[in-house]
Every structure is written in C-alpha cells, then in structure tokens.
C-alpha positions as CSV (number, residue, x, y, z in Angstrom):
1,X,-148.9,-52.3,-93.6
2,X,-148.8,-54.2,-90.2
3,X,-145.6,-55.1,-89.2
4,X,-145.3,-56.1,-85.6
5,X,-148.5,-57.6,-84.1
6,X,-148.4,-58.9,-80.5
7,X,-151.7,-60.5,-80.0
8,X,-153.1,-61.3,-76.4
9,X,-150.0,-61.9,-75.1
10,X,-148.7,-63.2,-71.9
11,X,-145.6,-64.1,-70.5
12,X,-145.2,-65.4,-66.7
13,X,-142.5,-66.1,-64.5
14,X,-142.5,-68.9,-61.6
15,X,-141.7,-67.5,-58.4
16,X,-138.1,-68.7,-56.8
17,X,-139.2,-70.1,-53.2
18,X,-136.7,-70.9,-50.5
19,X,-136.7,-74.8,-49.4
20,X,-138.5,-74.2,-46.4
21,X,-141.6,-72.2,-48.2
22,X,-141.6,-74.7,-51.3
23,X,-142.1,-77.6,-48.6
24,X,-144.8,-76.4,-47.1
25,X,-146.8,-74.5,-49.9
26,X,-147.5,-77.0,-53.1
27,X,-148.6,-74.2,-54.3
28,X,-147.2,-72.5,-57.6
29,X,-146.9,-68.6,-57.7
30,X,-145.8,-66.2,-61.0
31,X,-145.2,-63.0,-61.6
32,X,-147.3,-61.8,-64.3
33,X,-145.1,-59.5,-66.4
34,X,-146.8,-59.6,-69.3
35,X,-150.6,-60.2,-69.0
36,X,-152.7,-60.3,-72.2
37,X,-151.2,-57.4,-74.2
38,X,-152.4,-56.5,-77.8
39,X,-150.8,-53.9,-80.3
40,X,-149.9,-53.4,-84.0
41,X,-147.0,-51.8,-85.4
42,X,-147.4,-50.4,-89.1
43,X,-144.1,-50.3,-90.8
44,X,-141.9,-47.5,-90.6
45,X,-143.3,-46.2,-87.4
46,X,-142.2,-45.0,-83.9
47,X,-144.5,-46.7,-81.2
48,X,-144.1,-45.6,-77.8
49,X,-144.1,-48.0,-74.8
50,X,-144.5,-45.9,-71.3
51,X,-145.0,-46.6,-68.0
52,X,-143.0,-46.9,-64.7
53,X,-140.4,-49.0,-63.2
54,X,-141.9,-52.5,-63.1
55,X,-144.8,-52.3,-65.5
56,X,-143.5,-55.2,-67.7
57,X,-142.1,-52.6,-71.0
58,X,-138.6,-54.7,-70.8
59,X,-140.8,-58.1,-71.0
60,X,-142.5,-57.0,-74.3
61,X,-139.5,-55.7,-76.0
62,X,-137.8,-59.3,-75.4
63,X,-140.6,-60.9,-76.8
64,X,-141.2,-58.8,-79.6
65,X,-137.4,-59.7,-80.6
66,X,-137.9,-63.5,-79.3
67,X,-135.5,-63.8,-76.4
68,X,-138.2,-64.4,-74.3
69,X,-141.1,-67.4,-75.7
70,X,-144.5,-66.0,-74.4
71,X,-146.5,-68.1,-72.3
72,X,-149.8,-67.5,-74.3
73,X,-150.5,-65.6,-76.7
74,X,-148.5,-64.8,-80.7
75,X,-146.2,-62.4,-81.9
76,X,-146.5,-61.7,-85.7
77,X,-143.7,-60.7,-87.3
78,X,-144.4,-59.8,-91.2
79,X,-146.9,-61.9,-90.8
80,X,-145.2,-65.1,-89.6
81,X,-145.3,-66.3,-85.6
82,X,-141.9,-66.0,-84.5
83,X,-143.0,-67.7,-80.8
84,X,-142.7,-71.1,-83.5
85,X,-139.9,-70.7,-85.1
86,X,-136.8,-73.3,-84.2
87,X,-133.2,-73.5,-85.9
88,X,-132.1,-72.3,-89.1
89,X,-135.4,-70.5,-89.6
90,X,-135.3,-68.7,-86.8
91,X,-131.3,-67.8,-87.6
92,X,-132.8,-66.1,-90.3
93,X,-135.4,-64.4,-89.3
94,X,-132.9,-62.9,-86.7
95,X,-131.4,-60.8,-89.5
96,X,-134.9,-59.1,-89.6
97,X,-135.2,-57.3,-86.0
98,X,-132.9,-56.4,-82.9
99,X,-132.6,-55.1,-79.6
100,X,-130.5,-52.1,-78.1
101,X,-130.4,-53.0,-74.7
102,X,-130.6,-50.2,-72.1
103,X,-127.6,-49.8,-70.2
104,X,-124.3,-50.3,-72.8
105,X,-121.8,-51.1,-70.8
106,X,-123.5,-54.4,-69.4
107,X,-124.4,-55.2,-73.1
108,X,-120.6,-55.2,-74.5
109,X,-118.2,-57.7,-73.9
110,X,-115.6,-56.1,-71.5
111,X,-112.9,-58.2,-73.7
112,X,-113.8,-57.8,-77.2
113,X,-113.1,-54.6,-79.1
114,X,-116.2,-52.5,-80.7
115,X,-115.1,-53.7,-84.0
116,X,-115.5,-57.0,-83.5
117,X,-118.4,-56.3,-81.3
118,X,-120.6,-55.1,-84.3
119,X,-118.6,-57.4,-86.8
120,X,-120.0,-60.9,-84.5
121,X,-123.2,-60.9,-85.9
122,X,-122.1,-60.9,-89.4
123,X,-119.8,-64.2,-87.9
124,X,-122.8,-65.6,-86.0
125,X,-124.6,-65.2,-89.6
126,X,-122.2,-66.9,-91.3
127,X,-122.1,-63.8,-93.4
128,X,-119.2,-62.5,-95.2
129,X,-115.0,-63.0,-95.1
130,X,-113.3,-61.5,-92.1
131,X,-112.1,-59.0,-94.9
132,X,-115.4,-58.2,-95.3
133,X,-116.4,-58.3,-92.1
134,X,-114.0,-55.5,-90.7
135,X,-114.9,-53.8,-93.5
136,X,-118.9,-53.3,-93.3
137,X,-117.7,-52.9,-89.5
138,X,-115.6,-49.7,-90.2
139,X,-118.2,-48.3,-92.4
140,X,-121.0,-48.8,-89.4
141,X,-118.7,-46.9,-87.4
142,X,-118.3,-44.2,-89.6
143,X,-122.2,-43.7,-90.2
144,X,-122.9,-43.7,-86.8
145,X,-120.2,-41.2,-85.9
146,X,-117.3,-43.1,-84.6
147,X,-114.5,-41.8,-86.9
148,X,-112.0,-42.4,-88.1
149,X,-113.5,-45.6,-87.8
150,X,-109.2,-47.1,-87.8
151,X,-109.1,-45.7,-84.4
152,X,-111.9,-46.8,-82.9
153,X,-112.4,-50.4,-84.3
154,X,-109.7,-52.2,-81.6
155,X,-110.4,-50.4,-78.6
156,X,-112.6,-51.7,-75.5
157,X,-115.8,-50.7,-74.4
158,X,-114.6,-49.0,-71.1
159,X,-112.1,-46.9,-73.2
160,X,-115.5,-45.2,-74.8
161,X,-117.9,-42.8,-73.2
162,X,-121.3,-43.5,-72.4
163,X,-122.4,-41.7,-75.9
164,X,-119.7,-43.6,-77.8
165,X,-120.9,-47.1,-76.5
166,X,-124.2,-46.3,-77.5
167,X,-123.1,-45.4,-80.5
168,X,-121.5,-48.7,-80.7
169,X,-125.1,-50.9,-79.9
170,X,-126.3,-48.7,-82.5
171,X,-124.1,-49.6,-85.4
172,X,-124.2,-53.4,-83.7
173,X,-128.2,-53.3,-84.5
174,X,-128.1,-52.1,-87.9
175,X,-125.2,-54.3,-89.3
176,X,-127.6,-56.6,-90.3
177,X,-130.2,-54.2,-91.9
178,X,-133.0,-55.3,-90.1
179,X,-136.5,-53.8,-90.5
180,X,-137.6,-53.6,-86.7
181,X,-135.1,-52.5,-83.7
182,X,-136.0,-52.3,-80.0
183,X,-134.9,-49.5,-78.5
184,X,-135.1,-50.1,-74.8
185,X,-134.6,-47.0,-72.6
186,X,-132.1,-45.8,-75.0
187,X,-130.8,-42.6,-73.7
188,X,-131.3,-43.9,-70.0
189,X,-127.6,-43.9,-69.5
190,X,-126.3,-40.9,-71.0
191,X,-126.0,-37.6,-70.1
192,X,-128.3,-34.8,-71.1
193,X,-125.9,-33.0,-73.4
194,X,-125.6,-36.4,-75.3
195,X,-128.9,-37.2,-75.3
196,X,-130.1,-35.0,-78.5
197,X,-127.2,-36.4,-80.1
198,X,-128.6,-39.9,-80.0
199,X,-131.7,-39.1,-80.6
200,X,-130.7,-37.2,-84.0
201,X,-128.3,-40.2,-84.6
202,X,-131.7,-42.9,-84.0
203,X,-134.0,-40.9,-86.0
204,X,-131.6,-40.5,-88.9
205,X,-130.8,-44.0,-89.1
206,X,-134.8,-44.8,-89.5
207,X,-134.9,-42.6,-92.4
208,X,-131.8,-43.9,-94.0
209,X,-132.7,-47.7,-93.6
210,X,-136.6,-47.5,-93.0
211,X,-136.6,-49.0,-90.0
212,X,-139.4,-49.2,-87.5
213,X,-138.8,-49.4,-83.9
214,X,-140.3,-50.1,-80.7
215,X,-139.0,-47.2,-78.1
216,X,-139.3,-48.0,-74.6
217,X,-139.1,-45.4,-72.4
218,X,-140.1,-44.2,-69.1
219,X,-139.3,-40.1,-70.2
220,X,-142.3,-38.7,-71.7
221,X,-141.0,-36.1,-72.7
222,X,-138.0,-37.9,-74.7
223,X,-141.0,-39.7,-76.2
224,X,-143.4,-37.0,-77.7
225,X,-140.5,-36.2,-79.4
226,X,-139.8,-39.4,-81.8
227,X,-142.7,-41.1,-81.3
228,X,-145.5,-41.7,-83.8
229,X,-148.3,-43.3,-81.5
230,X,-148.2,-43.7,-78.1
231,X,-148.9,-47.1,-75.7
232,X,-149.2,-46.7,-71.8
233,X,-148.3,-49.7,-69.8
234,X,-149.4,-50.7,-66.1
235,X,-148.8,-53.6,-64.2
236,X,-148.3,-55.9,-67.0
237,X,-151.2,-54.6,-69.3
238,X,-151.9,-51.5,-71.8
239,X,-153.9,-49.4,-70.3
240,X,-154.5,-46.9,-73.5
241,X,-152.9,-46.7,-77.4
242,X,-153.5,-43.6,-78.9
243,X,-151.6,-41.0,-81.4
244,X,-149.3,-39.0,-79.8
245,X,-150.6,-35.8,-80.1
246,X,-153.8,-36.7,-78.4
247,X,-152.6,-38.5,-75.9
248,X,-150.3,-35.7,-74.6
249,X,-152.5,-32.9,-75.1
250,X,-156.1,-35.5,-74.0
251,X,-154.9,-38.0,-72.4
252,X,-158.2,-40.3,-70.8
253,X,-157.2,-42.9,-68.7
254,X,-156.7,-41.9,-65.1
255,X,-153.1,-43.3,-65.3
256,X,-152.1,-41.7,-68.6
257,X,-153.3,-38.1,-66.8
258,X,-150.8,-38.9,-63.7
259,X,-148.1,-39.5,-66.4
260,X,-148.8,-36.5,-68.7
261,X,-149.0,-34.2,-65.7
262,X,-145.7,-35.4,-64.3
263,X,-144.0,-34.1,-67.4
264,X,-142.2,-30.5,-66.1
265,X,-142.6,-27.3,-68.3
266,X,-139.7,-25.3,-68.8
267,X,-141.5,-22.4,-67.9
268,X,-142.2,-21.5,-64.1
269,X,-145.4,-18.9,-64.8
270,X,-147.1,-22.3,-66.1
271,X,-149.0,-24.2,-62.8
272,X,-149.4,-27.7,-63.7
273,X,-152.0,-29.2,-62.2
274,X,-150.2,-32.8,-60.7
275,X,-152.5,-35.9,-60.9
276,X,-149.6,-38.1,-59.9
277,X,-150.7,-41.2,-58.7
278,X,-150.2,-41.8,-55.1
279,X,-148.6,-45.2,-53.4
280,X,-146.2,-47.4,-55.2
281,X,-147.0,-49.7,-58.1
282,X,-148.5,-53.3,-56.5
283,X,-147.1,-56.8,-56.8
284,X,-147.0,-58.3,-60.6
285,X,-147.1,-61.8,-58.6
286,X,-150.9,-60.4,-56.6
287,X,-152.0,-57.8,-58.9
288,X,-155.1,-56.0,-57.3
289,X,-159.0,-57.6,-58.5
290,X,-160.6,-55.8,-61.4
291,X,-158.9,-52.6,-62.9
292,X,-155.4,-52.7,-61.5
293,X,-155.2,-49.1,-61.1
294,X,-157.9,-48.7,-58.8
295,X,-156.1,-48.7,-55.2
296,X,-154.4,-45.4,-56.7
297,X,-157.1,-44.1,-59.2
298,X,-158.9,-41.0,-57.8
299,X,-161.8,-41.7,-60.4
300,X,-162.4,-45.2,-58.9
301,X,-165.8,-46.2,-58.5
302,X,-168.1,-49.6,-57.4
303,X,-167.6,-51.3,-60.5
304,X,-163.8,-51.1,-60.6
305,X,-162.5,-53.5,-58.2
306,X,-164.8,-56.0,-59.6
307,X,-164.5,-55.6,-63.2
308,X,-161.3,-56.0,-65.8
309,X,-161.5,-53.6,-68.2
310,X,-161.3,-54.2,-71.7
311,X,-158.5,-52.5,-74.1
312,X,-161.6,-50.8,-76.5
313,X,-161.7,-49.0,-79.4
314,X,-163.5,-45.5,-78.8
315,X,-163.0,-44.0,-82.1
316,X,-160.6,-41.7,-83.7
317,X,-157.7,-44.5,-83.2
318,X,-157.9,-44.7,-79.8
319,X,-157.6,-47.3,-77.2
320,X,-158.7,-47.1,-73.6
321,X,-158.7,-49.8,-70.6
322,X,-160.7,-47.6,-68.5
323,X,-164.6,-48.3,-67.3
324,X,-165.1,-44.3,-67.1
325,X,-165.5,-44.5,-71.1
C-alpha cells in the first residue's frame, strides 16, 4: 500500500540579485532544486535518496514533510495532498510524519534541555499534562538509549555527544508515533564507531513502530545496508528507481555506474574499475539542455544534448532517465 507519493514535483527558488543587477536585468532567474520528480513509497519501507552535494535530496525531504510548499506538482500523503492543507488540519496531519535533520547540534535549541526538547511537540500538540509530558519524554529516552533517562532529561545539547544528540532527534521524531520519518543524512555527523549504533537504533525503531522512512544519504555504502529500494538523484531530477540489490550489483544509468564504482572495497586484491564522473556538478539555476548529465557522461551521444529523458519503466521495477535504454 502506497504511502508517500510525490507526483511531478517541482519546487524553485528566485534568485537573490544585488541592487545594481536587479536594475538592469527585469529578468527573473531560479534555482531549480526540485524539477519534476516522481516516486512512491509503499508503507513500511526504506527508500533511498542518493546523489551528491547539491542535487536537490534536502529539497524533497522538506517537501515530503511540508516545510517547503512545492511550486508544481502534489505530494500524497495516505492519500491526501498535504501541499493543501492549512491550520488545524495540517496540525494534525503533522502528528503523521517528521524530519531528523542532518546536523543535531543546529537542530536543538542550545537553551532548552533534551527533555523538554522531545516533550515540545507533545505541548505544540496540545497533547497531554506536563506530568504526562515528562513522562512519555523519559520513556523516549530510555528506548532510544539515553538512560537513566532522570539524568539525562535536564541537560543541554552541548553537554551530549554527537551520538547522544542524535539520539535525542530520534526520540524527538517518534514522540508522536508518526508513520513516515525523514531521515536526512543521518549518521553524517557522527563518528564511525557510532555510526552502526545508530543505524541499529533507526532500524529497530522501524520495526518496533512500523515506520517507513525516507533516508537521504550521500554514503552508498550506509545505504545498501537499510535500504529497501533505491532512487538516484541529479541536478534536481531522478535519474533511476530501482531495488537495491540491482542497482548496486547492475546499476544502468551512466551516473548510477560513477556512483556504485565510487563505493571502496575493503579488500585491496579487488581492482575497481572507477567510472567517476569527471568535472563538478553544473548550475541548478542553468542546468545544461537535454539530459543533464551529458557534459560529464562518457556514453553521451547526438541525441543527448537535445533531448530530456523520460523517468521510464523498463521492466522488472526499474526506472531509468537515460536515452541508452
């Protein structure tokens, strides 16, 4: 059953000109984060979003979570288009889906203990007596392995590690119960030895409250490893949707290859063959005519440069934006 569908969506942001630029150019210019992007989400699963720095994954997890409205385009959630909703309706629907934002020191309020950090949404909600509150607030510390959950609930983020406050955004996105968390780049800031730790801690917490999440991340590697299908993102559109398995061990798209062959192998009598695409990733505000990838694609050929490619179905639930297929 479909829960998440993000259909042909695009979001764009106006360029910022100086006074001198916006009096002589009349002309409007936008950086195209998002640019027609379709997917589905079946409940309870793991989709992967991959791509480099800059290819608009951030965008589409704010949108997916309505802190961004798209510009065109509708995100379905259960069914119902949350880029609608207004007041009390969307309060509710709030309780439904969240965010773990990537870096968790920047996402915590410097002033305001965890406790009450993971309690505010059940204030914001309306939800519960402060009793309660601290209460439901202790126990989230506990399951997510802050304990004894007394001695952590009044100290301040910057008395926790990195692995503790992620802990903490954790137990602040669950407190709710929702059905759908964004996860974005969520071991990004913690170190390695941590990193299986929260991992364990993200899978565990799917099974326990059947959750389904949307897992941003540019580490392939991380993402084999809890993902259930995997999207790869460039410039602004999907570029190929396929199960993971295939896509690691087949990926098609010239740009999926340069990914999976970035990914190292613990073992040095293995010789990787690197199809790392060359050159840095263009401008979202001028994105290159036709396929976007063709200035770095080594398969590029006439058609490419003049020619979008469609997001097709080839069979055997796969995806690919790619005129070689």
């Amino acid at each position: 059953m479909k829960l998440v569908q993000v259909d042909h969506v695009k979001k764009y942001f106006p360029v910022q000109k100086g006074f001198s630029a916006s009096l002589f150019s009349k002309q409007k210019e936008y950086i195209r984060a998002v640019d027609d992007v379709s997917f589905e989400i079946e409940r309870g699963d793991v989709l992967g979003l991959v791509g480099e720095s800059g290819s608009g994954k951030t965008t589409i997890g704010r949108l997916c979570v309505r802190l961004l409205i798209p510009t065109e385009g509708k995100i379905l959630f259960d069914g119902t288009d949350i880029s609608t909703l207004k007041g009390h309706d969307m309060r509710l629907m709030r309780r439904r889906f969240q965010l773990t934002f990537q870096d968790p020191s920047s996402s915590l309020n410097p002033r305001m203990s965890i406790g009450n950090a993971i309690a505010d949404a059940m204030r914001l909600q309306g939800l519960n007596t402060p009793k309660e509150r601290r209460e439901k607030s202790e126990q989230v510390l506990e399951r997510v392995g802050l304990s004894p959950a007394q001695t952590f609930y009044d100290r301040l983020p910057h008395q926790l590690s990195g692995g503790q406050r992620q802990r903490v955004v954790f137990g602040r996105a669950i407190i709710l119960r929702p059905e759908f968390v964004v996860t974005d780049e969520p071991v990004a800031m913690v170190d390695v030895s941590i990193k299986a730790q929260i991992l364990d801690l993200m899978m565990d917490l799917k099974r326990e409250f059947n959750l389904t999440y949307l897992f941003i991340s540019h580490d392939l590697a991380t993402a084999r490893h809890v993902c259930d299908r995997i999207a790869v993102m460039y410039l602004g559109r999907i570029v190929e949707i396929a199960d993971k398995n295939r896509i690691y061990e087949n990926p098609l798209h010239p740009y999926s290859k340069g990914l999976m062959s970035a990914i190292p192998v613990p073992d040095p009598r293995i010789k990787k063959h690197a199809a790392i695409p060359q050159g840095e990733i263009p401008s979202p505000i001028h994105p290159p005519p036709g396929c976007r990838f063709h200035p770095r694609c080594l398969q590029a050929f006439d058609r490419c440069p003049l020619e979008e490619p469609e997001l097709r179905d080839i069979g055997d639930d796969r995806q690919v934006a790619c005129h070689l297929y």
